[in-house]
Residue, then its C-alpha position, 0 to 999 in steps of 0.5 A: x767500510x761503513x765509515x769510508x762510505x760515510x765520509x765519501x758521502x758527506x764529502x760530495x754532499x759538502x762539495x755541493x755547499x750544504x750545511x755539512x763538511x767533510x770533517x767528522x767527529x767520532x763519538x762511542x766509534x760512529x760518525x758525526x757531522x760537524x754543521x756548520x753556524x748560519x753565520x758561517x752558511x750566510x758567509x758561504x752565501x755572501x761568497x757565491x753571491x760574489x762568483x755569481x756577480x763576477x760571472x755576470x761582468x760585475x766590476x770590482x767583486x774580486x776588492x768586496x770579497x776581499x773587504x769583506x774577507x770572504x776569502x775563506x768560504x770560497x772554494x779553491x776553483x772560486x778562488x782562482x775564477x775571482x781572479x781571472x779579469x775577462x772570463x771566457x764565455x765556459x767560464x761564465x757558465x760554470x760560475x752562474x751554476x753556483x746559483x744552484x748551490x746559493x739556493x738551498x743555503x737561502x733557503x735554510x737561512x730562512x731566506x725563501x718560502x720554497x726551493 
């Protein structure tokens, strides 16, 4: 039961875009998170700059995320919005909220002073 806890925790705390990911490793049978490199965390950053900038009617994020190969550190929800050419005025809404997730990966990424 303490594991099942455990892994549904870590997996809503790496649905919020932190450090963690819902993988774990198991060492002398407890649980252990598997971070996440601060290149990994400053692609995930370089990703939900790109949602934010599609929210906002940027032109051309969908081609830079692909240049870039951003693919892979965008959710599936991310994914599909990158896609859509005229967003609906929710749906701009829902992305800008990504900004809440961007925040704290700058800021461990040394990026800002205060969160």
């Amino acid at each position: 039961m303490k594991a099942f806890a455990m892994t549904r925790r870590l997996f809503l705390i790496s649905s919020a875009a932190t450090l963690l990911t819902p993988t774990c490793t198991f060492a002398d049978g407890k649980l252990w998170p598997r971070f996440r490199s601060s290149a990994q965390v400053a692609y995930r950053c370089l990703a939900l700059y790109a949602v934010i900038n599609h929210a906002q009617g940027k032109l051309g994020t969908q081609a830079w995320v692909t240049k870039h190969n951003l693919e892979p550190y965008l959710s599936r929800m991310e994914s599909s919005l990158l896609k859509i050419e005229k967003l609906t005025q929710r749906q701009k809404i829902n992305a800008s909220w990504r900004v809440e997730a961007l925040v704290p990966l700058l800021w461990s990424l040394n990026h800002l002073r205060k969160v």
